[in-house]
N, CA, C and O of each residue as an XYZ file, in Angstrom:
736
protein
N    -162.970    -82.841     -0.594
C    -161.792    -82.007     -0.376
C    -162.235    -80.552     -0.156
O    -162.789    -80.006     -1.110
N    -162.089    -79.960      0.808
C    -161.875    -78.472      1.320
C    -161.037    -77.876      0.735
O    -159.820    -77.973      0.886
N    -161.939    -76.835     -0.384
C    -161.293    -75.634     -1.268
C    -161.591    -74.290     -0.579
O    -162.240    -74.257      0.467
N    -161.069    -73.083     -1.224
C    -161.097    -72.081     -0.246
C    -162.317    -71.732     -0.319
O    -162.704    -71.022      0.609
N    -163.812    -72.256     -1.923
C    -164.752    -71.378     -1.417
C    -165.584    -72.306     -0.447
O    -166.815    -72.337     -0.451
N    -164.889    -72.956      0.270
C    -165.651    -73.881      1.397
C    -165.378    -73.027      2.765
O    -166.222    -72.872      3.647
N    -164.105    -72.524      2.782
C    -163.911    -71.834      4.154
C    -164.483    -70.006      3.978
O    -164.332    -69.145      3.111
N    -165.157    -70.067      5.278
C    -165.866    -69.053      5.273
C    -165.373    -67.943      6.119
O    -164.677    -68.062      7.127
N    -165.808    -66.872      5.600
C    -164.986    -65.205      5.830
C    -165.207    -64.605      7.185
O    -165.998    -64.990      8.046
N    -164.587    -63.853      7.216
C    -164.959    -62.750      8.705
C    -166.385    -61.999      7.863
O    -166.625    -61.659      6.704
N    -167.150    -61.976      9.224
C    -168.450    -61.423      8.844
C    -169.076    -62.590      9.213
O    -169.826    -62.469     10.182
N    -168.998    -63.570      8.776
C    -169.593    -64.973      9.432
C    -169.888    -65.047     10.570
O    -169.003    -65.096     11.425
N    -171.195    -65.074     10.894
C    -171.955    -65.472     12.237
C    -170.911    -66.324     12.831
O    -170.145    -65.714     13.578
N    -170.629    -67.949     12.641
C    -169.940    -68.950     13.213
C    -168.889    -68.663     13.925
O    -168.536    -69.153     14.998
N    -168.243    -67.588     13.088
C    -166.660    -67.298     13.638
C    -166.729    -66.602     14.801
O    -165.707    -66.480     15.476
N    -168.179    -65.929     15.296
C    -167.809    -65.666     16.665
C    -168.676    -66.565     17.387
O    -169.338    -66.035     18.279
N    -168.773    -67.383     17.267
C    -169.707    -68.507     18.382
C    -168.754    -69.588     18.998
O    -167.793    -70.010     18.355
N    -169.051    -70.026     20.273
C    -168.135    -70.634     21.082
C    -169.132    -72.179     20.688
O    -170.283    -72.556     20.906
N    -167.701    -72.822     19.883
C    -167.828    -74.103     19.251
C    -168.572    -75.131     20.600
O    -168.267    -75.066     21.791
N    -169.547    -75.993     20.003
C    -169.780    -77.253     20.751
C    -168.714    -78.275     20.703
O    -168.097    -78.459     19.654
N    -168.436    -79.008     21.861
C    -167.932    -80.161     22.073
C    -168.336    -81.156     21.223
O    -169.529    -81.333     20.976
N    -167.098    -82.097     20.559
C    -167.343    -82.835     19.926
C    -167.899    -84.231     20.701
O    -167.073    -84.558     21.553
N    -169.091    -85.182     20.656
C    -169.530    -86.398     21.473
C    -168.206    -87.174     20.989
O    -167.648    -87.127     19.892
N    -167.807    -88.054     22.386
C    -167.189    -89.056     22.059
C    -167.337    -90.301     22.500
O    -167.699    -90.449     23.667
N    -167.162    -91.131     21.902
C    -166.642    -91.141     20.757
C    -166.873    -90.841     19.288
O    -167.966    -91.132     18.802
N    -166.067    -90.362     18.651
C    -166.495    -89.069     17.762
C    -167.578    -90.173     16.513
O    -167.486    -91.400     16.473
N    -168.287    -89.548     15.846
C    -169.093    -90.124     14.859
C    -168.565    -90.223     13.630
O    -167.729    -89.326     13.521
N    -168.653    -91.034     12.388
C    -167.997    -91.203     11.171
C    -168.201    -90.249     10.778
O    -167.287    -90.053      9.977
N    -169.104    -89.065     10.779
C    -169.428    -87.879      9.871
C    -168.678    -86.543     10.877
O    -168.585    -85.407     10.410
N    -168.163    -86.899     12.342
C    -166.848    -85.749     12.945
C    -165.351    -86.448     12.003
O    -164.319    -85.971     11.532
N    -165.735    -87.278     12.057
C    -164.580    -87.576     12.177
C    -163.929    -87.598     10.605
O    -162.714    -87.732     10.460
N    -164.843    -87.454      9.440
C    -164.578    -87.051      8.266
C    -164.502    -85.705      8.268
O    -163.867    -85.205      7.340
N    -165.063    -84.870      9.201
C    -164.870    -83.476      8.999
C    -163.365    -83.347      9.911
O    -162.526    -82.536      9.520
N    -163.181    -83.925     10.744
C    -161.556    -83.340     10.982
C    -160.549    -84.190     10.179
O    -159.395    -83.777     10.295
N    -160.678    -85.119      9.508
C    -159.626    -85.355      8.820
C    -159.705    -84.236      7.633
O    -158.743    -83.469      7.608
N    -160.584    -84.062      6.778
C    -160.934    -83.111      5.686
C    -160.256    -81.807      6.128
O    -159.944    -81.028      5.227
N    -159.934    -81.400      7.652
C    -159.421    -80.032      7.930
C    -158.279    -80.125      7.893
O    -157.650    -79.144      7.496
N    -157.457    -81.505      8.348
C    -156.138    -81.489      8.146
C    -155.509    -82.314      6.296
O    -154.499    -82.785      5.773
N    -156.358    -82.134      6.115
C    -156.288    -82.810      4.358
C    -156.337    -81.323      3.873
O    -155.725    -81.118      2.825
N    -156.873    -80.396      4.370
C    -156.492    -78.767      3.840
C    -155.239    -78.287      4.250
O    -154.792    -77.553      3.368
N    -154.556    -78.374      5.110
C    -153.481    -77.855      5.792
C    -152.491    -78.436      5.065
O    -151.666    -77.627      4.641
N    -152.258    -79.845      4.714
C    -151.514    -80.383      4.047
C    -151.304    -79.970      2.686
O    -150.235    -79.627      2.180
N    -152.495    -80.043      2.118
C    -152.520    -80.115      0.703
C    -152.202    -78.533      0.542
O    -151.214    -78.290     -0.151
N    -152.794    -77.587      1.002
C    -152.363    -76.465      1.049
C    -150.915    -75.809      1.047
O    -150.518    -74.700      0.691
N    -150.072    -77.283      1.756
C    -148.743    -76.643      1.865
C    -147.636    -77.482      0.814
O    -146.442    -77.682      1.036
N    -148.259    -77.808     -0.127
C    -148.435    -78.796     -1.467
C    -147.995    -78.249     -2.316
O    -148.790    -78.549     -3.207
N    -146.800    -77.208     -3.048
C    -147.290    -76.306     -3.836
C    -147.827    -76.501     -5.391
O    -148.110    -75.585     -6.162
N    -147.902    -77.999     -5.675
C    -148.680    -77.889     -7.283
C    -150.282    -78.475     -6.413
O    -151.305    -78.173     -7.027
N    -150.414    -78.990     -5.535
C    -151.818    -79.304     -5.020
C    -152.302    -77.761     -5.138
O    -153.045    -77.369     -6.038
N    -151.832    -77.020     -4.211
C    -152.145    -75.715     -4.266
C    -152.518    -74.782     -5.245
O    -153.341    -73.882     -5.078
N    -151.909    -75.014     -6.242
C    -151.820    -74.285     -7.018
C    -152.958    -74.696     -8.076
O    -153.639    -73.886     -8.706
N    -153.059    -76.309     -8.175
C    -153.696    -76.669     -9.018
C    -155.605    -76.697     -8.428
O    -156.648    -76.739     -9.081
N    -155.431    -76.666     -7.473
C    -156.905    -75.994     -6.651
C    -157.033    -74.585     -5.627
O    -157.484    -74.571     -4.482
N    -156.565    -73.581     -6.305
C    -156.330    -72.599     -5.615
C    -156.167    -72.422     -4.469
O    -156.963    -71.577     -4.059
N    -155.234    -72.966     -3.376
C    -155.813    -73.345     -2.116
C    -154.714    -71.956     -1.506
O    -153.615    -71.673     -1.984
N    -155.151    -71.514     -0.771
C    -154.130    -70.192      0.159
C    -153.679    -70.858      1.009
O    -154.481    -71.279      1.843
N    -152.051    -71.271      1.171
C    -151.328    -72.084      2.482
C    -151.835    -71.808      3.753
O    -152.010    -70.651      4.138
N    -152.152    -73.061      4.616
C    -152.085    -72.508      6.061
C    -151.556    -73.956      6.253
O    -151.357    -75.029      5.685
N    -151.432    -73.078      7.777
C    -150.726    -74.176      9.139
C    -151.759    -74.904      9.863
O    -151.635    -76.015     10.378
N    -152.652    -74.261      9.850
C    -154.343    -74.796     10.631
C    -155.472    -74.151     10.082
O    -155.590    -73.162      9.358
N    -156.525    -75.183     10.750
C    -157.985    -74.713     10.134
C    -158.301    -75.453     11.102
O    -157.769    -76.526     11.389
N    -159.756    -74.576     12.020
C    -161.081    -74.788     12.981
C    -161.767    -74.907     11.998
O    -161.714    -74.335     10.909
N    -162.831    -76.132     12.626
C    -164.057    -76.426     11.796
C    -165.118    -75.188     11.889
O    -166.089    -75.185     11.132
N    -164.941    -74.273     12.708
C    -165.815    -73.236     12.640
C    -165.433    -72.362     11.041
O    -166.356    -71.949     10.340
N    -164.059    -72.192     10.666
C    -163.612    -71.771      9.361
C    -164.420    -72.333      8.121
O    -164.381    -71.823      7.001
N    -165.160    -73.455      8.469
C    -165.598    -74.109      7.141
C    -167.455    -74.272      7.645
O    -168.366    -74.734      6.958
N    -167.533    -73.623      9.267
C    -169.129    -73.685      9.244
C    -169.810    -74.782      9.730
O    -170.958    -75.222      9.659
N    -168.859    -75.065     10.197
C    -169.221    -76.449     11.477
C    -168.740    -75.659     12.720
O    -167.633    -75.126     12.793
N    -169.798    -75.635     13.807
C    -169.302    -74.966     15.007
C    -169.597    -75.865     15.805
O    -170.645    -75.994     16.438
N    -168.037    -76.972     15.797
C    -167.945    -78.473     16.625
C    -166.233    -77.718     17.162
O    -165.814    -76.695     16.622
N    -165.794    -78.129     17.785
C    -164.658    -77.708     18.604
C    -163.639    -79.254     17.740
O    -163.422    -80.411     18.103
N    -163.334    -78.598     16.739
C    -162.356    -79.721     16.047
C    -161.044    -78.825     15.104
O    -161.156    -78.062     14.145
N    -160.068    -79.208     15.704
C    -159.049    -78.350     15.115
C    -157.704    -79.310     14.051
O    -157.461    -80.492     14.291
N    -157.063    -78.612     13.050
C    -156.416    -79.417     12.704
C    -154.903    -78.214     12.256
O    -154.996    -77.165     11.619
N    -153.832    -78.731     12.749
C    -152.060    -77.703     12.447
C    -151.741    -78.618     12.187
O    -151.915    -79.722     12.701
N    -151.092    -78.216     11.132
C    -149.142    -79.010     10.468
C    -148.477    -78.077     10.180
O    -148.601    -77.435      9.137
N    -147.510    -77.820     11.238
C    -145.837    -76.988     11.163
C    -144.815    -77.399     11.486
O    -144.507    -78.255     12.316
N    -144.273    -76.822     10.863
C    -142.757    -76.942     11.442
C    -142.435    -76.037     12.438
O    -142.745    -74.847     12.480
N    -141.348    -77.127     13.791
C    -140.954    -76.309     14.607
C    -139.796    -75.294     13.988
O    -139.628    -75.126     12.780
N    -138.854    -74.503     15.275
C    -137.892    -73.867     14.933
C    -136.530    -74.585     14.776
O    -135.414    -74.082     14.655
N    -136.974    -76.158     14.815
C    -135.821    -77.038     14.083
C    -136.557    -77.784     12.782
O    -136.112    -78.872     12.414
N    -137.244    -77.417     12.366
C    -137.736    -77.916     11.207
C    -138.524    -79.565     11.024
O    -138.592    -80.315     10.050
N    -139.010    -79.679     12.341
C    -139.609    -81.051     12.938
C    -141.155    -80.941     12.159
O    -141.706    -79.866     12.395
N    -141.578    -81.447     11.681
C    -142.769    -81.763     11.288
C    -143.876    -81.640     12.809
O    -143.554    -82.311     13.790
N    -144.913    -80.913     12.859
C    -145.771    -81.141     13.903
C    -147.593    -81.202     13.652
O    -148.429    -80.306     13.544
N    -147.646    -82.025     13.639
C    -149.053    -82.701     12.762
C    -150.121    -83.161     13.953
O    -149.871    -84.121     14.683
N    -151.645    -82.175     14.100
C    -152.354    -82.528     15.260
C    -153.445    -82.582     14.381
O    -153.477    -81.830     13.408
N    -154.422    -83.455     14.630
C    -156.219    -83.114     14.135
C    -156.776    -83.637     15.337
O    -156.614    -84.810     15.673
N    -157.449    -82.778     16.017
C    -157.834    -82.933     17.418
C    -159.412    -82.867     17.771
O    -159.972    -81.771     17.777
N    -159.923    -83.724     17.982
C    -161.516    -83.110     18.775
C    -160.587    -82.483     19.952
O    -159.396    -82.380     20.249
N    -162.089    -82.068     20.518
C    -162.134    -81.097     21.574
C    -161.011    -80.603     22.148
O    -161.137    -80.856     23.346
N    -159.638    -79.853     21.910
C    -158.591    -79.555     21.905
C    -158.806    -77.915     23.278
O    -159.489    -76.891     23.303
N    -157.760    -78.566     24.191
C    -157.493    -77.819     25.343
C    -156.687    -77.170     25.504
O    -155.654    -77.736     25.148
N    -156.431    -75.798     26.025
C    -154.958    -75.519     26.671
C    -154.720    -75.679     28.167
O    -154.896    -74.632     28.791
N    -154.259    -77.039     29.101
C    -154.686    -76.628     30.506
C    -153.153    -76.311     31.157
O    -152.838    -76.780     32.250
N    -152.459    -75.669     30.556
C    -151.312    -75.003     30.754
C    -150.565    -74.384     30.027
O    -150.241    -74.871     28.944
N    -150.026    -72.955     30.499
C    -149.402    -72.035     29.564
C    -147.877    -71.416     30.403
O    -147.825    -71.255     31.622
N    -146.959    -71.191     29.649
C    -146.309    -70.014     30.455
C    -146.497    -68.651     30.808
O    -147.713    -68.469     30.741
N    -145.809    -67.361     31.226
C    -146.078    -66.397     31.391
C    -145.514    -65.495     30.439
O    -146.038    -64.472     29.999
N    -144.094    -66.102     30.090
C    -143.660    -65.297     29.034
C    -144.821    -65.450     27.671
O    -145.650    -66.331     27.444
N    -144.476    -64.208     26.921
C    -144.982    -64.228     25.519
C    -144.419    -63.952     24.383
O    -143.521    -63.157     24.106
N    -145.130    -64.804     23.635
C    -144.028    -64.626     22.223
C    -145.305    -63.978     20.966
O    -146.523    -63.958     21.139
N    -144.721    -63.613     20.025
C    -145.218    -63.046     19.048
C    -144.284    -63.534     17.811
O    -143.165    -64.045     17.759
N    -145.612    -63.001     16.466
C    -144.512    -63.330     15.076
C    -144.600    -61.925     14.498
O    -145.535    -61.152     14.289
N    -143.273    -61.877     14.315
C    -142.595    -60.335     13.784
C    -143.378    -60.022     12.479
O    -143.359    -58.889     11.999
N    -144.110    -61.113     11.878
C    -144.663    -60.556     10.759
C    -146.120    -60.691     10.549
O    -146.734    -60.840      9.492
N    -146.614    -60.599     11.934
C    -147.859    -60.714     12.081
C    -149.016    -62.116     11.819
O    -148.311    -63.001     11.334
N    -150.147    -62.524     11.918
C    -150.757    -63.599     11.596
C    -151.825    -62.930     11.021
O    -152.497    -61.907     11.151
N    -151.732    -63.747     10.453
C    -152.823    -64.144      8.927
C    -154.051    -64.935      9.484
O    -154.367    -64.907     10.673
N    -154.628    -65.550      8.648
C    -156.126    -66.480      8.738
C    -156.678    -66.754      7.557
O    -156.825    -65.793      6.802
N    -157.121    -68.099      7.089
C    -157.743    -68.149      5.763
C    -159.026    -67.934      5.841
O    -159.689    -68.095      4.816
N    -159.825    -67.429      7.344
C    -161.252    -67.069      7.230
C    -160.647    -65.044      6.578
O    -161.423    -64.407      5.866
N    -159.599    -64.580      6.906
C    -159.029    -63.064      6.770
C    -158.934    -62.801      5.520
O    -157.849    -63.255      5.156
N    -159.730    -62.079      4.234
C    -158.700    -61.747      3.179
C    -158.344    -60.262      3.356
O    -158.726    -59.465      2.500
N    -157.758    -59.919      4.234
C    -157.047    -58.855      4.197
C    -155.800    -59.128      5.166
O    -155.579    -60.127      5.851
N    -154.862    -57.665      4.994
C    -153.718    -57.873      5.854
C    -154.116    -57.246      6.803
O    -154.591    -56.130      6.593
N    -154.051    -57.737      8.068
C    -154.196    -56.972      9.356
C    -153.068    -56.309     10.291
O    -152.819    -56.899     11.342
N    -152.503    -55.361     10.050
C    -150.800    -55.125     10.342
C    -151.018    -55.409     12.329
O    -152.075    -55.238     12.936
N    -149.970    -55.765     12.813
C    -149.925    -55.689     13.765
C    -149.882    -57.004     14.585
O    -150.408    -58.089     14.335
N    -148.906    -56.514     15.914
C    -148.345    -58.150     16.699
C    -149.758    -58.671     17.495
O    -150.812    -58.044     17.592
N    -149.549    -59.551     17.845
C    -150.226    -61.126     18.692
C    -149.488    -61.320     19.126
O    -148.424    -61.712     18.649
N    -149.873    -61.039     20.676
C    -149.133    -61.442     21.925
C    -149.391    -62.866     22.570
O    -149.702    -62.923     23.759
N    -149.300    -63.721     22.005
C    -149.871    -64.984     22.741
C    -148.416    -65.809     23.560
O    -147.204    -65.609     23.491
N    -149.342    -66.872     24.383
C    -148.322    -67.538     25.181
C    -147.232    -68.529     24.497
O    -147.585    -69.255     23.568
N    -145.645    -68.540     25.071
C    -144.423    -68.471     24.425
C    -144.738    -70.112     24.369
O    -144.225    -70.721     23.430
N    -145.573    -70.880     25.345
C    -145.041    -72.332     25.360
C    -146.612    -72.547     26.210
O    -146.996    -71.928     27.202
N    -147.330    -73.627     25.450
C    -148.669    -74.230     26.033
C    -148.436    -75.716     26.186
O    -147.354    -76.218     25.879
N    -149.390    -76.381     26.634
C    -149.793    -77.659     27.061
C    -150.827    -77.885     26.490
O    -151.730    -77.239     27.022
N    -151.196    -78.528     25.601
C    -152.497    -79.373     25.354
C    -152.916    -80.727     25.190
O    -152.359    -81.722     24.727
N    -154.187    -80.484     25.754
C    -154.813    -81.559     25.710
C    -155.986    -82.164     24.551
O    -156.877    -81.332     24.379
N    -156.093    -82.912     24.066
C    -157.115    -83.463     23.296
C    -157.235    -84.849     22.995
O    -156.709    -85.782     23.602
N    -158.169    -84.906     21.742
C    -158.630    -86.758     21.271
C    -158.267    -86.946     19.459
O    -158.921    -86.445     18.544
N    -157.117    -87.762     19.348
C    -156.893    -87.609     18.085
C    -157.973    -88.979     17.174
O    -158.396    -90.091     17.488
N    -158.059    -88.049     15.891
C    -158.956    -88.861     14.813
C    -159.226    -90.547     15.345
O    -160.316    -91.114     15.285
N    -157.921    -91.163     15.877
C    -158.542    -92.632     16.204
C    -158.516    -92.754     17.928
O    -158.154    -93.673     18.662
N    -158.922    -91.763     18.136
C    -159.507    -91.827     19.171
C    -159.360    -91.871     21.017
O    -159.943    -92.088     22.079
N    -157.882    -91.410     20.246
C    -156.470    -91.499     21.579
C    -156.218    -90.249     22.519
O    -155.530    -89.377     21.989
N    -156.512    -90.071     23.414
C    -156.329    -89.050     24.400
C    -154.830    -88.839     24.419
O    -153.989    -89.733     24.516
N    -154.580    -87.390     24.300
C    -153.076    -86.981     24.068
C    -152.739    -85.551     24.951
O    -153.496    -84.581     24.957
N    -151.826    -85.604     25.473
C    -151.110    -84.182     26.429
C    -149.936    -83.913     25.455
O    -149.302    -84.877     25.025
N    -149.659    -82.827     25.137
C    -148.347    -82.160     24.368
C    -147.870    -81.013     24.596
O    -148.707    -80.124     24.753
N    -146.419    -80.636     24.693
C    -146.549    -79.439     25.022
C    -145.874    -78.807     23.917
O    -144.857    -79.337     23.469
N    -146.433    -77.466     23.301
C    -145.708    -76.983     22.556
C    -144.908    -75.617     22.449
O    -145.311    -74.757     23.232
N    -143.866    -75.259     21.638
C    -143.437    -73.615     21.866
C    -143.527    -72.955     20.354
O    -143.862    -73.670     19.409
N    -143.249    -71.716     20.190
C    -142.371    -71.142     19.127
C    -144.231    -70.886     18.161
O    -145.386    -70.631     18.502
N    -143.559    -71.131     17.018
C    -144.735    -70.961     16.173
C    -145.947    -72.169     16.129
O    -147.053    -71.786     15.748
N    -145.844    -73.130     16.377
C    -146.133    -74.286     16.664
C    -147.693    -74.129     17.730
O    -148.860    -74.479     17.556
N    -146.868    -73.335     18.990
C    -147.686    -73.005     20.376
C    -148.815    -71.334     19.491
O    -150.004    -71.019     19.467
N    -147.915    -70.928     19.103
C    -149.099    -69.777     18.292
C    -150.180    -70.427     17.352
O    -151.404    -70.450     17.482
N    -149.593    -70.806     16.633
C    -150.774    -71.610     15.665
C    -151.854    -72.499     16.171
O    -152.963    -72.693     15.672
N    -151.239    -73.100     17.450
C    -152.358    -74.142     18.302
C    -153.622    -73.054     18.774
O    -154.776    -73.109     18.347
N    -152.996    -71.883     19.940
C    -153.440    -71.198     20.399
C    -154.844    -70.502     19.005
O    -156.075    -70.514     19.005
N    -153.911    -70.043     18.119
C    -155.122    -69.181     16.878
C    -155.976    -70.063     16.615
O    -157.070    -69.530     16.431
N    -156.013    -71.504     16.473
C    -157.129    -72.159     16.217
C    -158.187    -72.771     17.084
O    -159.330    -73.177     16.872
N    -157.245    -72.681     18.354
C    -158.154    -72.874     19.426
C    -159.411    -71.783     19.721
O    -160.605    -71.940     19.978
N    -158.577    -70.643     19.561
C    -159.223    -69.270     19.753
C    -160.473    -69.408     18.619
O    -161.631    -69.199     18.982
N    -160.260    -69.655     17.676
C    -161.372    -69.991     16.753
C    -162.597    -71.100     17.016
O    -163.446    -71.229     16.134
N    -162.671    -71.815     18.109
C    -163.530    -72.511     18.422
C    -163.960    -71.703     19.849
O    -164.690    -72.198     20.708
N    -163.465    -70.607     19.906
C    -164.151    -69.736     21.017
C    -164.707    -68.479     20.587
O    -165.033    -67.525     21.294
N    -164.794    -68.639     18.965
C    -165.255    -67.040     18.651
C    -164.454    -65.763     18.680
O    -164.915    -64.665     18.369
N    -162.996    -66.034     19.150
C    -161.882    -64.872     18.951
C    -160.975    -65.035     17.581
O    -160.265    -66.003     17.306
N    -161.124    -64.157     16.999
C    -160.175    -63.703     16.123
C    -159.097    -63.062     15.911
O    -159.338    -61.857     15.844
N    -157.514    -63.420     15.709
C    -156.470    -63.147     15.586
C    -156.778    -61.730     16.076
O    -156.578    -61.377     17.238
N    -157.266    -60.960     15.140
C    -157.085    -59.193     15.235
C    -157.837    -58.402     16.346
O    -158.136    -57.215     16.478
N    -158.062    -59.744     17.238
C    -159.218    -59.106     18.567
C    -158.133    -58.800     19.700
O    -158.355    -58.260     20.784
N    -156.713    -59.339     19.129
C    -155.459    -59.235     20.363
C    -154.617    -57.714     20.009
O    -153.931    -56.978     20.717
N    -154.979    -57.661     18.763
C    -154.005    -56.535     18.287
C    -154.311    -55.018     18.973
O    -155.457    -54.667     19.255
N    -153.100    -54.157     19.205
C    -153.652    -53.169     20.201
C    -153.907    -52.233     19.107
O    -153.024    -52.039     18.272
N    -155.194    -51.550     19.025
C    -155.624    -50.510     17.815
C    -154.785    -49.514     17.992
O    -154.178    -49.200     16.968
N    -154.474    -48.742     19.200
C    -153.796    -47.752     19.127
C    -152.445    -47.909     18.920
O    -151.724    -47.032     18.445
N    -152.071    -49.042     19.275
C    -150.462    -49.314     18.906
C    -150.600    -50.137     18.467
O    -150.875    -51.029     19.269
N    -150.563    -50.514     17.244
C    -150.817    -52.015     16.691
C    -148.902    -52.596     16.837
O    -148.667    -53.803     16.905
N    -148.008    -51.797     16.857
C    -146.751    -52.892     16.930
C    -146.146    -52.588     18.033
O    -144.915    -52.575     18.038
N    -146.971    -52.241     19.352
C    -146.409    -52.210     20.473
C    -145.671    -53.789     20.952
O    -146.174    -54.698     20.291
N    -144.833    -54.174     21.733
C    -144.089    -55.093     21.865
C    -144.474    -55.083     23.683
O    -143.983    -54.109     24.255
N    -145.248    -56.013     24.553
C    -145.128    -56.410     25.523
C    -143.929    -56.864     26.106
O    -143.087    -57.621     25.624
N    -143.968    -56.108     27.602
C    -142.204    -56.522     28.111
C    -142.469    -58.232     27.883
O    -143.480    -58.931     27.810
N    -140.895    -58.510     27.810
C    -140.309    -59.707     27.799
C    -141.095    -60.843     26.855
O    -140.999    -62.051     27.068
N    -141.942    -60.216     25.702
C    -142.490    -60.740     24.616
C    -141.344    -61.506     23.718
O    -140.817    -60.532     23.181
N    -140.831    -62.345     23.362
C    -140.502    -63.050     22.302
C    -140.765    -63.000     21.142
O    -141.881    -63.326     20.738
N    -139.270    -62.354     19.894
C    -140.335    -62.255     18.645
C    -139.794    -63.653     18.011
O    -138.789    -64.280     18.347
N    -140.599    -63.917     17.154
C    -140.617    -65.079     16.679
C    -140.431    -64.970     14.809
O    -141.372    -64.849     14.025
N    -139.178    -65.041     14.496
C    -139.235    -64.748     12.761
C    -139.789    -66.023     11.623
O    -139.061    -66.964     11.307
N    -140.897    -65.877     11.212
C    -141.589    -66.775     10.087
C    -141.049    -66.941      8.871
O    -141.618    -67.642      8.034
């Protein structure tokens, strides 16, 4: 089980390295490491699991967060109807986005982050992805809202970008035209 002193901090070499492709079909020892990432996300959002192993809630975790730099991602959120949305993905794609952008009014977080980083993330309002789930099934999805942000931040994490690499220093709560805010 993945506790927080398993996931590793900013400052970490890994977190800026552009993750390897996972071989597929994936091996018993990938494929225990992406279930183990979405066995954090869950349990994390657990609140006596949580509590009873200190775990800091998230929505997702890249295996680069825990020091595997394999391109394996794992989110569980809820949409903006309260739908359960549950992915653990090898090699996870975006090969389509919109133009509009959305943001969350209260900024994003990271469990590799222990600090607050004030300021919006402009990412895309509605993506498409592609990937290979745990048993081994090629999947297209498209997602929006917080859902499409959270995909996007963990993807970005198997490319070595970090949430606060979008934020504008000089204006950190500048608002891009026709940006979407998104309330958490």
């Amino acid at each position: 089980m993945i506790k927080m002193n398993d996931i590793v901090r900013e400052g970490a070499p890994v977190l800026r390295e552009k993750a390897n492709d996972v071989p597929l079909p994936a091996s018993a020892e990938d494929k225990a490491i992406l279930a183990s990432l979405m066995e954090y996300v869950q349990n994390s959002q657990n609140p006596d699991i949580a509590e009873k192993y200190g775990l800091r809630p998230g929505i997702g975790l890249a295996a680069p967060q825990i020091g595997v730099s394999k391109r394996m991602i794992a989110v569980h959120v809820q949409d903006e109807k309260g739908k359960q949305i549950s992915y653990a993905l090898f090699n996870p794609k975006i090969v389509s986005h919109s133009v509009e952008k959305a943001f969350l009014t209260s900024g994003e977080g990271c469990l590799s982050v222990d600090r607050d980083v004030p300021g919006y993330v402009h990412r895309y309002a509605r993506v498409t992805v592609k990937g290979t789930t745990l048993e081994g099934e090629d999947v297209k999805f498209r997602l929006k809202g917080l859902p499409a942000i959270c995909i996007q931040h963990e993807i970005d994490h198997l490319n070595g970008i970090m949430f606060y690499d979008y934020i504008d220093k000089k204006d950190p709560f500048r608002i891009e035209e026709n940006a979407q805010p998104i309330e958490r």
